[in-house]
C-alpha positions as CSV (number, residue, x, y, z in Angstrom):
1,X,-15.9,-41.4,57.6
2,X,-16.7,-37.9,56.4
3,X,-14.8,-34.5,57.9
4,X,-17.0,-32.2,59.7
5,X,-16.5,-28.5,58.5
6,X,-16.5,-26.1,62.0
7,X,-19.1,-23.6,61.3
8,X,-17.4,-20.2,61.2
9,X,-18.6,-18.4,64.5
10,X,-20.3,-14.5,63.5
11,X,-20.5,-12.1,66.5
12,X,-23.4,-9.9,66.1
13,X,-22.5,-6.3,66.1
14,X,-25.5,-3.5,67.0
15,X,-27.3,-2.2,64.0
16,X,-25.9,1.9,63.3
17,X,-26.9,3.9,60.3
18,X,-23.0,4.0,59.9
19,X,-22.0,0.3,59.7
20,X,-25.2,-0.7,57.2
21,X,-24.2,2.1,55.3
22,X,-22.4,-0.4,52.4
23,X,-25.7,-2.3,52.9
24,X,-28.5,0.2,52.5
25,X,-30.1,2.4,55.1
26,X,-31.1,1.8,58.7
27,X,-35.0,2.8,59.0
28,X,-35.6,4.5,62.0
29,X,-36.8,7.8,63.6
30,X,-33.5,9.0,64.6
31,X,-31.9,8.6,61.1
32,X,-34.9,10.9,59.4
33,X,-32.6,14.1,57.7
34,X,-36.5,16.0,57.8
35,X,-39.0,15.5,60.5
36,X,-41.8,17.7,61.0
37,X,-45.6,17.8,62.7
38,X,-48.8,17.2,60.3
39,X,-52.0,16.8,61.4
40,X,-53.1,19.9,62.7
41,X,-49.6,19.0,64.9
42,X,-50.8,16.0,66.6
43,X,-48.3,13.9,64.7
44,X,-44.3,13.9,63.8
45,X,-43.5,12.8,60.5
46,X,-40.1,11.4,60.1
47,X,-39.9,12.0,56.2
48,X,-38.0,10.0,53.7
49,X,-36.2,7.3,55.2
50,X,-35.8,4.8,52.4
51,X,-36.5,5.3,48.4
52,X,-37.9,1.8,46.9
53,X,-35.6,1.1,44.0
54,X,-38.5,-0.9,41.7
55,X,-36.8,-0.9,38.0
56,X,-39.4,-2.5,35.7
57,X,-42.0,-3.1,38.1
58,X,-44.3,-1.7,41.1
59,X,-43.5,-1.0,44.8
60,X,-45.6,-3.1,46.9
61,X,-46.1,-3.5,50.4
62,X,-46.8,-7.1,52.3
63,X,-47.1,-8.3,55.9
64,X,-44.0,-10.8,56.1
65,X,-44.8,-13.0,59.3
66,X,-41.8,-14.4,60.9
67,X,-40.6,-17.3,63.0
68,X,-36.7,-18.5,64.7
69,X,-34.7,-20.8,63.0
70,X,-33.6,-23.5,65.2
71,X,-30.9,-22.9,67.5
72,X,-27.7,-22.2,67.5
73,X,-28.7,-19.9,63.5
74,X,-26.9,-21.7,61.0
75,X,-26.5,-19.6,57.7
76,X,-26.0,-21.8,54.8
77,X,-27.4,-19.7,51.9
78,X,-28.0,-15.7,50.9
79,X,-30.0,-14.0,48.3
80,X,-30.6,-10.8,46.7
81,X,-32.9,-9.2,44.6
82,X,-31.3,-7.9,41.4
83,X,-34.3,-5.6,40.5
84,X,-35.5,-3.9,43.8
85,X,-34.5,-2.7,46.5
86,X,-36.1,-3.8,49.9
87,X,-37.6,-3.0,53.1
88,X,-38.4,-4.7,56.4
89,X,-39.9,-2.6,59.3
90,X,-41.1,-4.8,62.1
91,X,-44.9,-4.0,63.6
92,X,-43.5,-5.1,67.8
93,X,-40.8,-4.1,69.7
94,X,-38.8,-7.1,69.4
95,X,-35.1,-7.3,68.3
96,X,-34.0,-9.5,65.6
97,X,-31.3,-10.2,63.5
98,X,-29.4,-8.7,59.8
99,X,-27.1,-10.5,58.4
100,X,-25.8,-8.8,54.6
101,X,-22.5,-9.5,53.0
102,X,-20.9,-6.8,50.7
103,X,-19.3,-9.2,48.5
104,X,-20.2,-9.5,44.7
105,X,-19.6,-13.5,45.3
106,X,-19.8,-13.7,49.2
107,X,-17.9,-16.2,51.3
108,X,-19.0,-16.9,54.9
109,X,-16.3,-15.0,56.5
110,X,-18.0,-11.8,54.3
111,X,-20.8,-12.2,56.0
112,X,-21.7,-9.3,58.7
113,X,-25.0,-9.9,61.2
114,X,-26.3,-6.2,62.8
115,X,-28.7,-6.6,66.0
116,X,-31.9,-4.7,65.3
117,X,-33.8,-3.0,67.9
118,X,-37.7,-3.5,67.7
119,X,-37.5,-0.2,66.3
120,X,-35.1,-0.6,63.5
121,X,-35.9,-1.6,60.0
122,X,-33.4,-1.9,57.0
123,X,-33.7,-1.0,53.8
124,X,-31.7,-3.6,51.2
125,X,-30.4,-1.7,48.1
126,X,-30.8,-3.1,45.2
127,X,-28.5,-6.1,44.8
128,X,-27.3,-6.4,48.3
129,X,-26.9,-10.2,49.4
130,X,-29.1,-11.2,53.1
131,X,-29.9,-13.9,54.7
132,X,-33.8,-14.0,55.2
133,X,-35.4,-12.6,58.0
134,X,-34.1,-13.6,61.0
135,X,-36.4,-13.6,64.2
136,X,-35.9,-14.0,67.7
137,X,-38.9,-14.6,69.4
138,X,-42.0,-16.8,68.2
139,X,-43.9,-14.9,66.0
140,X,-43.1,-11.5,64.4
141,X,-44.9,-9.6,61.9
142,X,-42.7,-7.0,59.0
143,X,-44.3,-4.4,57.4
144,X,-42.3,-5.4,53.8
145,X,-42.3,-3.0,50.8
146,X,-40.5,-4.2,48.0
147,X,-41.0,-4.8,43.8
148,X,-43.6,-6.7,42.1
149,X,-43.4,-6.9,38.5
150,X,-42.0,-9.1,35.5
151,X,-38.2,-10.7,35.3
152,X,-36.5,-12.6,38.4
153,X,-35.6,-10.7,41.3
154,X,-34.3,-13.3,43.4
155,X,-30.5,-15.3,43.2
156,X,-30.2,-17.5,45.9
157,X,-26.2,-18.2,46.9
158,X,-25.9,-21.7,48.7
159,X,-22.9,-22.2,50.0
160,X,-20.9,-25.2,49.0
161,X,-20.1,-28.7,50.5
162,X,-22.6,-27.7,54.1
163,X,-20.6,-25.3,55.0
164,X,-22.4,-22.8,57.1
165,X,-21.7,-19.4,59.2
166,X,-23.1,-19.9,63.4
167,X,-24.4,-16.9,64.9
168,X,-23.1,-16.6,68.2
169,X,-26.2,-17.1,70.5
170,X,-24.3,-15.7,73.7
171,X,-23.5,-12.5,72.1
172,X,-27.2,-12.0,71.5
């Protein structure tokens, strides 16, 4: 008969500009250094929120449509995109889920998952090791700007012998 490996539990923690920080940037109004009115002032830009790293390529943008994972979120595997950064801004209201780990060679107890208000995007740095996107409810659309362009910008990081990280469902 085989062991079972627990799953290590993960408490999500809400998504600040402060704890992303060794991530990449939190993509919201309130985070905007310069904001001002255009459109003969019938509209607030919030300028400059996120700069697309795309070495070697072109910055691109796609509609990434999103459904949950079955319950309770297992996280087996991460990636990261050595050549871009990356940006997900969702198009609802809806919160979902970030999970990054700061780690050159992650293990699942460097693994953090932020809580994302529907208003809350993240921008990746370049490099930066995530889960895919995570959604909470059944269908969710991300505006997603990130590189197009020659070489491999995706390493996948499975994590060995099934172990997994659990996101704690009651602390959503």
């Amino acid at each position: 008969m085989r062991d079972t490996v627990q799953p290590l539990q993960i408490q999500p923690e809400p998504l600040t500009a402060a704890t992303f920080r060794p991530f990449g940037r939190v993509i919201e109004a309130a985070e905007a250094a310069q904001n001002y009115l255009i459109n003969e002032g019938t509209t607030r830009r919030f300028h400059n929120l996120a700069t697309l790293d795309a070495e070697g390529g072109t910055a691109i943008v796609s509609i990434f449509r999103g459904t949950p994972r079955p319950q309770p979120i297992a996280l087996r595997m991460l990636e990261r995109h050595p050549l871009g950064s990356q940006s997900f801004i969702p198009l609802s209201r809806e919160p979902w889920l970030v999970a990054v780990a700061s780690s050159e060679d992650p293990g699942l107890a460097d693994i953090r998952v932020f809580r994302a208000r529907g208003d809350q995007g993240v921008h990746y740095a370049r490099n930066t090791w995530h889960h895919p996107l995570l959604v909470l409810v059944a269908r969710q659309d991300f505006l997603v700007l990130d590189r197009a362009g020659p070489g491999d910008n995706l390493e996948e990081l499975w994590f060995p012998d099934g172990a997994t990280a659990q996101i704690a469902v009651t602390a959503l």
